[in-house]
N, C-alpha and C positions, 0 to 999 in steps of 0.2 A: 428503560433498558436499551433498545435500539431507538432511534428517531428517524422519519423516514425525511430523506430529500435536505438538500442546504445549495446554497449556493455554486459549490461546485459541483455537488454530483448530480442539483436536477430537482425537478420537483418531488413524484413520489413515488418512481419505479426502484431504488434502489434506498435502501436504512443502512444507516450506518449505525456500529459498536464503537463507543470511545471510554478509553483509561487516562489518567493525569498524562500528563508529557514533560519529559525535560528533567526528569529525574535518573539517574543512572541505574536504580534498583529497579525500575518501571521498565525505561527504555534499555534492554540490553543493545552493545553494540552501537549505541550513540554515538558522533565523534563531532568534533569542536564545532565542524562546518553547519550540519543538522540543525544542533541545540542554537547554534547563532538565527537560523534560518527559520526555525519550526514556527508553525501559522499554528498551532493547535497550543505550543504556549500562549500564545501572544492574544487565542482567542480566549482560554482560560481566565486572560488579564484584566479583559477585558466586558466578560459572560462569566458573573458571577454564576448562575445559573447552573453551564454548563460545567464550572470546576465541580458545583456540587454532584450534578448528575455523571460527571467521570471516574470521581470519588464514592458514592454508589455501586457504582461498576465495578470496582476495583474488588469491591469487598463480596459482591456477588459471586464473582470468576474463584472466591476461593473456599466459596462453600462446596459441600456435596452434591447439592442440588444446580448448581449450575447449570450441566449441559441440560438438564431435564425441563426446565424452566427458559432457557433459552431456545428449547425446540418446542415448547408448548406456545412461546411469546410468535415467533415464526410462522403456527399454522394456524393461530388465531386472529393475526392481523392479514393472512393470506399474501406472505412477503415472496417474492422473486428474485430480488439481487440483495445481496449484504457486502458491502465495502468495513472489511472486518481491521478497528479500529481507524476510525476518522482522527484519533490521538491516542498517544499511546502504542504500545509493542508489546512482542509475545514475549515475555518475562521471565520464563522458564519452560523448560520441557514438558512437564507436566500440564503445566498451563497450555499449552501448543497442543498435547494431545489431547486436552479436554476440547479444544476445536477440530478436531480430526473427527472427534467423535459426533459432534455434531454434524460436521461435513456429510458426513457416511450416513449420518441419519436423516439425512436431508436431500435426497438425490436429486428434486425439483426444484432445486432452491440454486442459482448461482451464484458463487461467495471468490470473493477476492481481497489481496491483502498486499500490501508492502512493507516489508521488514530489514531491517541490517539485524536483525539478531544470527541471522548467518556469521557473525563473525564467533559467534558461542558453540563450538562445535557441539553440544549438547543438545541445544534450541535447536542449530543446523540438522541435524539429523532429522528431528520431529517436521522443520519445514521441509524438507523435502519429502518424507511423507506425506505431508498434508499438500504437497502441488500433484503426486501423482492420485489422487483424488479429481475426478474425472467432470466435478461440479465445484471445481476450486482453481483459482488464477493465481499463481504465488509470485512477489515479486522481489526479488532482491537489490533493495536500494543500494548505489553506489555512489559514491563523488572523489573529491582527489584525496581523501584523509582514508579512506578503504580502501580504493584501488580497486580492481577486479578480482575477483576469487578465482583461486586456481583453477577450479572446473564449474560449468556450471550445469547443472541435471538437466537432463532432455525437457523436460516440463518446465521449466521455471525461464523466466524473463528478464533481464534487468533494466533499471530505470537511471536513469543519470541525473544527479541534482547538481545545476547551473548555479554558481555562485557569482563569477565574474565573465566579461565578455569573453575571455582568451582561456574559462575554466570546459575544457572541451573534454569530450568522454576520451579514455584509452584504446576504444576498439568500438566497434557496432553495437548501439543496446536498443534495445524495443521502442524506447520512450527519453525523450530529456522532458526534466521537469526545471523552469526556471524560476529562481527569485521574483519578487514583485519587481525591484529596481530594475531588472534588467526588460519586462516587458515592453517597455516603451518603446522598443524599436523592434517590428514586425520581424519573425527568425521562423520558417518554416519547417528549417532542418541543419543540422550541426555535421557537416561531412554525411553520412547516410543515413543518421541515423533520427528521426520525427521529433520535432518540440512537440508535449502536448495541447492541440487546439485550443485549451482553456489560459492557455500561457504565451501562445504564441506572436500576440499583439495584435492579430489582424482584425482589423474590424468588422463586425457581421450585422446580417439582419435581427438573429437572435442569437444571443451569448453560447459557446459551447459548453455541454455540458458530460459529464458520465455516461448519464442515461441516453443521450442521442449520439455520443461519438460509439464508443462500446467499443475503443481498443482494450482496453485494460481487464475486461473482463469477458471477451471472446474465448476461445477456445485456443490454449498454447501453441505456436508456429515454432516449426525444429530448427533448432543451436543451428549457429555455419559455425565455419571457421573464419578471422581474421584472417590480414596481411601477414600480421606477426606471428599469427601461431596459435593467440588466446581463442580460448573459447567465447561466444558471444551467441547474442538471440536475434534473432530474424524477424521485423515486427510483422504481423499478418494483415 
């Protein structure tokens, strides 16, 4: 169901939940740049394993038993942080608030997620629900094929996916996440706004990871405003 720790998030302070990826029925809110980009296809491609165990997943989230079994899996392995879907996205409203429900029934537990299903005013609604949930990090992924969303909720954060050297955010977000191709040359920060340390190229003692940076899943820092006007998130 979940697996604890991988490469990027760390050993085994954080489990991640993962669904197929790269399908439009799956991933609401997709756009060209993503699916070109997505590391959870590519791992699928590659982990046979994991496509089955995502596929699994997939079929659980639509049972009845679900959340009940997802909060049983939670207090029995004595989890802490859930990086909700490593692949994959919330799918539907429904589907969003059977994680809400869990959220709420988990208040020891710290849960974080990054989503474009914000472009689904449907889905949109459930995720902001599920950010102002006070043991949950919501993030709304953007790049240049989304753009920023007209408003963005006090609780919620955005993240910028880096595709080319000159592909620079619209305004202030929490987080840039880069391509692989592009790490090769050390970027600390794009105008004000942070490359994530596992992206950023620079070289370390020991590799950064989820579990020892803890931006992403901190506790949410309040919107400013841009130059322009848009609304944007302040990273903490």
């Amino acid at each position: 169901m979940l697996t604890s720790g991988n490469k990027k998030l760390g050993s085994d302070l954080i489990w991640g939940f993962g669904l197929p990826s790269g399908r439009a029925s799956i991933c609401a809110g997709m756009t060209a740049t993503c699916r070109k980009h997505c590391y959870a296809v590519r791992t699928e491609q590659y982990r046979t394993t994991a496509k089955v165990h995502y596929e699994k997943n997939l079929k659980l989230t639509r049972t009845k038993g679900f959340v009940r079994r997802l909060r049983a899996f939670l207090i029995a392995h004595h989890v802490r942080v859930v990086r909700i879907h490593t692949g994959g996205e919330f799918y539907s409203a429904r589907y969003a608030r059977k994680w809400r429900r869990i959220v709420r029934r988990s208040p020891r537990v710290r849960f974080f997620a990054y989503s474009r299903a914000w472009r689904v005013p449907a889905i949109r609604a459930e995720l902001e629900a599920l950010a102002r949930e006070p043991n949950c990090q919501v993030w709304f992924s953007v790049d240049r094929d989304t753009g920023f969303p007209d408003d963005v909720p006090e609780a919620v954060r955005l993240a910028w996916l880096m595709a080319e050297a000159d592909d620079v955010p619209l305004g202030k977000v929490g987080l840039i996440f880069r391509v692989q191709a592009l790490r090769r040359r050390p970027l600390a920060t794009v105008g004000d706004s942070p490359v994530c340390p596992a992206e950023d190229g620079f070289a370390r003692p020991l590799p950064a990871t989820c579990d020892t940076c803890r931006t992403c899943w901190r506790p949410p820092a309040p919107n400013i405003r841009t130059e322009s006007g848009a609304l944007a998130t302040s990273p903490s």
